[in-house]
LOTORDREN-805849 format. One record per residue: residue number from 1; y, x, z of N, C-alpha, C in turn. Coordinates in steps of 0.2 Angstrom, whole numbers, plus 5000, padded with zeros to 4 digits. Each point is the difference from the previous one (the first is absolute). Example, Ala and Ser with C-alpha at 12.3 -4.5 7.8 and 13.67 -1.06 7.14 Angstrom:
2
> nr,n_c2,n_c1,n_c3,ca_c2,ca_c1,ca_c3,c_c2,c_c1,c_c3
> 1,4972,5066,5039,5006,4996,5000,5006,5004,5000 .
> 2,5005,4998,4996,5006,5004,5001,5005,4996,5003 .
end
This chain:
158
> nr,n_c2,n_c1,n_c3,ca_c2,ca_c1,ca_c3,c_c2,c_c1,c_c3
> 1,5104,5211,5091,5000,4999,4992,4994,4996,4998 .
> 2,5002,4995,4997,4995,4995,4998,4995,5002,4994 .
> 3,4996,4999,4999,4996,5003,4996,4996,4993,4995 .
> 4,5002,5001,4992,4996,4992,4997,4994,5002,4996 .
> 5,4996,4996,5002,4993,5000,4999,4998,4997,4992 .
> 6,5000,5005,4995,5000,4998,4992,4994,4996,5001 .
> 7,5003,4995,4995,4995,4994,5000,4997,5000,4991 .
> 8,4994,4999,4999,4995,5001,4996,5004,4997,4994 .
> 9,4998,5002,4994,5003,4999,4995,4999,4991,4997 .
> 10,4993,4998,5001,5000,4994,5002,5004,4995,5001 .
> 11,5000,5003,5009,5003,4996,5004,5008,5000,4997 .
> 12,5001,5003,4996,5009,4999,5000,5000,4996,4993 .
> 13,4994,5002,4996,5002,4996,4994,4999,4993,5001 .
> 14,4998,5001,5005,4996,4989,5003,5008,4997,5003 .
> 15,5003,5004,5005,5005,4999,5002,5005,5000,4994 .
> 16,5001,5003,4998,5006,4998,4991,4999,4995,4998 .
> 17,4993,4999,4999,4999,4994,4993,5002,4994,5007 .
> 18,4998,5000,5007,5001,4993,5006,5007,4999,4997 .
> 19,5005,5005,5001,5007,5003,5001,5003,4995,4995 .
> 20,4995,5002,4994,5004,4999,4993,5000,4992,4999 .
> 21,4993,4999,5001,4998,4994,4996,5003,4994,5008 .
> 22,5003,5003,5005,5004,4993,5007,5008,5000,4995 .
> 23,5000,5005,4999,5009,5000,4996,5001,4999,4993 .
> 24,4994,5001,4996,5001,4999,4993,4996,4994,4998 .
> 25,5001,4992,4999,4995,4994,5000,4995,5004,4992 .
> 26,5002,5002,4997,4998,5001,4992,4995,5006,5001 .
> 27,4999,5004,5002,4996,5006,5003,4995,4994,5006 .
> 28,5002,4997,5004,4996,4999,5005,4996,4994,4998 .
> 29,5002,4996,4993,4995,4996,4995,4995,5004,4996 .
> 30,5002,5007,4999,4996,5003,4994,4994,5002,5005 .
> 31,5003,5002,5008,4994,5004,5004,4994,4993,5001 .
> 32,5003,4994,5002,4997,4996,5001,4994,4999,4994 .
> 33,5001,4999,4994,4996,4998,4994,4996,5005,4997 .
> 34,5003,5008,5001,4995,5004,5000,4995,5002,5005 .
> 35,5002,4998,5006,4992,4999,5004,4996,4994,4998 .
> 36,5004,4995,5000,4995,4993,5000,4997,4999,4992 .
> 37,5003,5005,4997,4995,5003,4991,4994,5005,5002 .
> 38,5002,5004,5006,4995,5004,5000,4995,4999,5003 .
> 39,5001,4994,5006,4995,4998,5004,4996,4994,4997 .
> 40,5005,4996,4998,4995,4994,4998,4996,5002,4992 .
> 41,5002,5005,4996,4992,4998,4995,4993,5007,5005 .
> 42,5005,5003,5004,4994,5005,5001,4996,4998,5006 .
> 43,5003,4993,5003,4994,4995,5004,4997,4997,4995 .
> 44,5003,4997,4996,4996,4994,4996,4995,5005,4999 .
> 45,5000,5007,4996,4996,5002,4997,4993,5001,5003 .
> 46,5001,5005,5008,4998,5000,5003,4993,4996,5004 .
> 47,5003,4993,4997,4997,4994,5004,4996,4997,4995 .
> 48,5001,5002,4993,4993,4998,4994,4994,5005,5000 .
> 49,5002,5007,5005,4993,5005,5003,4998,4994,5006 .
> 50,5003,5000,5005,4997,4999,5006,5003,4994,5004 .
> 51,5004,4992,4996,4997,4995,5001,5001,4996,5007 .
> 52,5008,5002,5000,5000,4997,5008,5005,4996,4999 .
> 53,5004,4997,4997,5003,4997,4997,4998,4993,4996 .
> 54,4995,5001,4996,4997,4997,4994,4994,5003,4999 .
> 55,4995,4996,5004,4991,5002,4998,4998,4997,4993 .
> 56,5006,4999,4997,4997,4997,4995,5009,5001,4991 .
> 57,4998,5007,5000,5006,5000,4995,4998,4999,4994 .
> 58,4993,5000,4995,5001,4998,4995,5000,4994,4997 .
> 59,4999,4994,5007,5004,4995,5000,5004,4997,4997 .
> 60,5005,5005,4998,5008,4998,4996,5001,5004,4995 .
> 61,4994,5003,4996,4998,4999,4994,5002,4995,4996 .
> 62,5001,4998,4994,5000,4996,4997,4995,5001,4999 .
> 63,4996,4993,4995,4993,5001,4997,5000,5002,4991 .
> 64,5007,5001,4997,4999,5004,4994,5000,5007,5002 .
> 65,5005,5004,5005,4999,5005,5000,4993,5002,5002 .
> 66,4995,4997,5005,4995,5001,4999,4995,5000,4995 .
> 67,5001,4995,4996,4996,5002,4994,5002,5005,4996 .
> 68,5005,5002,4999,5004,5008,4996,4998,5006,5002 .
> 69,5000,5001,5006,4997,5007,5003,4992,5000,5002 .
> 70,4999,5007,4998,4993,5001,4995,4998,5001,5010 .
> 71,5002,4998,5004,4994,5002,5008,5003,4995,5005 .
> 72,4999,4999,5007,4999,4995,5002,5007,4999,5003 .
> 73,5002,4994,5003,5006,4999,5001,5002,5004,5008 .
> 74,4993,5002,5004,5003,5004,5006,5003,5007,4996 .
> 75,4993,5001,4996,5005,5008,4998,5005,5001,4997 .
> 76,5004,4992,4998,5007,5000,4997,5003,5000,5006 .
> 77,4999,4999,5005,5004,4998,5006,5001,5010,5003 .
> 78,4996,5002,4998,4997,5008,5003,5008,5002,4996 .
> 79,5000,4999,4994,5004,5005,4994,5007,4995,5003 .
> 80,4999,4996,5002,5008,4996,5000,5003,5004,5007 .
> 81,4996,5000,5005,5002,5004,5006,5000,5006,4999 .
> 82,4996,5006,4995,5006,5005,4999,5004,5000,4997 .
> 83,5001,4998,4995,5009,4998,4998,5003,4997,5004 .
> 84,4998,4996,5005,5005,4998,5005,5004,5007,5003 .
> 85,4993,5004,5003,5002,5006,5006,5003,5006,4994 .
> 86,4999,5002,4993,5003,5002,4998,5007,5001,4997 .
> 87,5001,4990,5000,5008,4999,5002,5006,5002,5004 .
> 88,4995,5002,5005,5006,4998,5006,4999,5007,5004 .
> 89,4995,5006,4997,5002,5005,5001,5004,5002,4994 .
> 90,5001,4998,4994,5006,4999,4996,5006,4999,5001 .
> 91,5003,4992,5003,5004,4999,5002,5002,5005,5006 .
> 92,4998,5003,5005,4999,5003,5006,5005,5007,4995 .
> 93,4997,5004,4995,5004,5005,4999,5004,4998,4996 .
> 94,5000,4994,4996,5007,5000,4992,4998,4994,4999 .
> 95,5006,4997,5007,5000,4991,4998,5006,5000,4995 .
> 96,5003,5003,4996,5003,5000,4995,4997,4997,4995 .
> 97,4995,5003,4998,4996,4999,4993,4993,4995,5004 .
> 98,4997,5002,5006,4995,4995,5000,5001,4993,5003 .
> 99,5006,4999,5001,5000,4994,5003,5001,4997,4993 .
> 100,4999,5000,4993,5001,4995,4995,4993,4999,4999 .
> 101,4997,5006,5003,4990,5000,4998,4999,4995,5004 .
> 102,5001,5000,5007,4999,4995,5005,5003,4993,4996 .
> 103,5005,4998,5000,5001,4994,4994,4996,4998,4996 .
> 104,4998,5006,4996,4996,4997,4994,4993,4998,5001 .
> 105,4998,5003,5007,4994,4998,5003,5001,4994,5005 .
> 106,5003,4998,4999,5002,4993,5005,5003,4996,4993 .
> 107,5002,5001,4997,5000,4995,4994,4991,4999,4997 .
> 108,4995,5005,5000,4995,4999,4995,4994,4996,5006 .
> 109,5002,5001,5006,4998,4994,5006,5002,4994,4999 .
> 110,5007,4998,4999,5002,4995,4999,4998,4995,4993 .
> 111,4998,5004,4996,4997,4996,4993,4993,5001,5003 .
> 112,4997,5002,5006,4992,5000,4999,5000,4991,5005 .
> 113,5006,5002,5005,4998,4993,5005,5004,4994,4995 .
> 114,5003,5000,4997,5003,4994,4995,4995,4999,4997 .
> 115,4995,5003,4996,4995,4999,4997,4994,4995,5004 .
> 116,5002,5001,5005,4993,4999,5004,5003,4993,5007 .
> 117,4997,4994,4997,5002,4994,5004,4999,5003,5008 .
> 118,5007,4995,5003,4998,5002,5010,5003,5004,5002 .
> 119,5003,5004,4994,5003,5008,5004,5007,5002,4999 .
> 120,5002,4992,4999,5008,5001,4997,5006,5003,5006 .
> 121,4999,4999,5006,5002,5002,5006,5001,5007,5002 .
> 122,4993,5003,4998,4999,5007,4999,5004,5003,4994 .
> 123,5003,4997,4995,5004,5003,4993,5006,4999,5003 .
> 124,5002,4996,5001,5006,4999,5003,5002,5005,5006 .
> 125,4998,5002,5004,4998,5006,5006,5003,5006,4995 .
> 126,4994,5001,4997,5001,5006,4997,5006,4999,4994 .
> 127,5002,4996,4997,5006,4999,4997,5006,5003,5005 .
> 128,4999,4999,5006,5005,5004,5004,4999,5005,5003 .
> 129,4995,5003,5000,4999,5006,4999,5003,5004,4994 .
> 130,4998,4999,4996,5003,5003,4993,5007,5000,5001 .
> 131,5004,4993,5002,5007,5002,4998,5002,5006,5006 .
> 132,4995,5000,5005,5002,5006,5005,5000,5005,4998 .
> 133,4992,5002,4995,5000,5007,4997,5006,5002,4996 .
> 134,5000,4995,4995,5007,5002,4998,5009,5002,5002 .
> 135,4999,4995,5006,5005,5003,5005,5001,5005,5004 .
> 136,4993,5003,5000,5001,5008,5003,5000,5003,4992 .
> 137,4998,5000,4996,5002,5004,4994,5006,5000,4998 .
> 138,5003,4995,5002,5006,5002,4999,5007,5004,5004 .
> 139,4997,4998,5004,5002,5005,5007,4997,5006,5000 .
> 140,4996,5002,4998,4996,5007,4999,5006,5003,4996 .
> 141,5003,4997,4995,5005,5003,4992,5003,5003,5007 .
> 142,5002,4997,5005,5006,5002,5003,4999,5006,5006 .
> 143,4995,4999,5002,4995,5004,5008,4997,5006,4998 .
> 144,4993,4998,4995,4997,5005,4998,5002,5005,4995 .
> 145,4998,5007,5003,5003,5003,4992,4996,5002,4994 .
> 146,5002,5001,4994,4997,4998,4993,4995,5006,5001 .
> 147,4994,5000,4997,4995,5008,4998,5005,5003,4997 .
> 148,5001,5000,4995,5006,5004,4997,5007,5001,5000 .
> 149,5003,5003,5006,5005,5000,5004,5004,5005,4997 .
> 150,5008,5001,5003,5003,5006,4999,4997,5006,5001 .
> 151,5001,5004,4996,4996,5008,5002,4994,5001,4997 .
> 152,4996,4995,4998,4992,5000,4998,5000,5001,4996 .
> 153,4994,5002,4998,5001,5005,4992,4999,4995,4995 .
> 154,4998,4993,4998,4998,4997,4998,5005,4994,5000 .
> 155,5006,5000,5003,5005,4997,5001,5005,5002,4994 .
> 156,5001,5006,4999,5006,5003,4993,4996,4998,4993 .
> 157,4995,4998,4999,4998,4999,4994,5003,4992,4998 .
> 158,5000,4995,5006,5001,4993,4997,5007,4999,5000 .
end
């Protein structure tokens, strides 16, 4: 008598989502966009602390938003890196709703580098960035499920 060795709750839900996203292309686009949102701003973020990437990020400041903010342009880079890493443990739990945060924060990038001659390469970059966030938001309407779901108590009042 053969005897099966339960495999760790994990490990199967790893195995579903492989299962799902080989035979379903529309799932295995949403898996892809929701890692690569949650990876790339919580590197990016990560890298305006400690700089291995780019020893030099308030570099691509523009020089009005410099003059706007009342402290120096590294500690705007400080506060841009936690909103970066606060994104993408957002998108990480509800890329439904954060992935339009992640847009809207790759659009107000994209008016800093238009603003600022040299960096049109880097707007355009992130111009497709953005159409990605939004295409996992849109995928999310479909993947992800609402906070206010059937059965929730909060759900019978809308």
């Amino acid at each position: 008598m053969a005897t099966s060795i339960a495999r760790p709750p994990v490990t199967r839900l790893l195995d579903d989502a492989w299962e799902r996203s080989v035979h379903e292309p529309a799932y295995g686009a949403y898996v892809l966009l929701h890692i690569g949102y949650v990876v790339l701003p919580l590197w990016m973020g990560i890298d305006k602390f400690v700089k291995v990437l780019n020893p030099d990020w308030p570099h691509y400041l523009a020089p009005w938003i410099v003059n706007l903010i009342p402290f120096s342009a590294q500690t705007a880079m400080y506060v841009v890196g936690a909103i970066e890493i606060l994104a993408a443990v957002l998108v990480a739990l509800k890329p439904r709703y954060a992935s339009y945060v992640v847009a809207l924060w790759l659009a107000g990038i994209i008016i800093n580098l238009l603003t600022y001659s040299g960096f049109y390469d880097i707007a355009l970059r992130d111009f497709g960035l953005l159409v990605g966030a939004l295409a996992l938001a849109r995928l999310a309407w479909t993947f992800d499920r609402p906070w206010a779901g059937r059965g929730h108590p909060r759900a019978a009042r809308h």
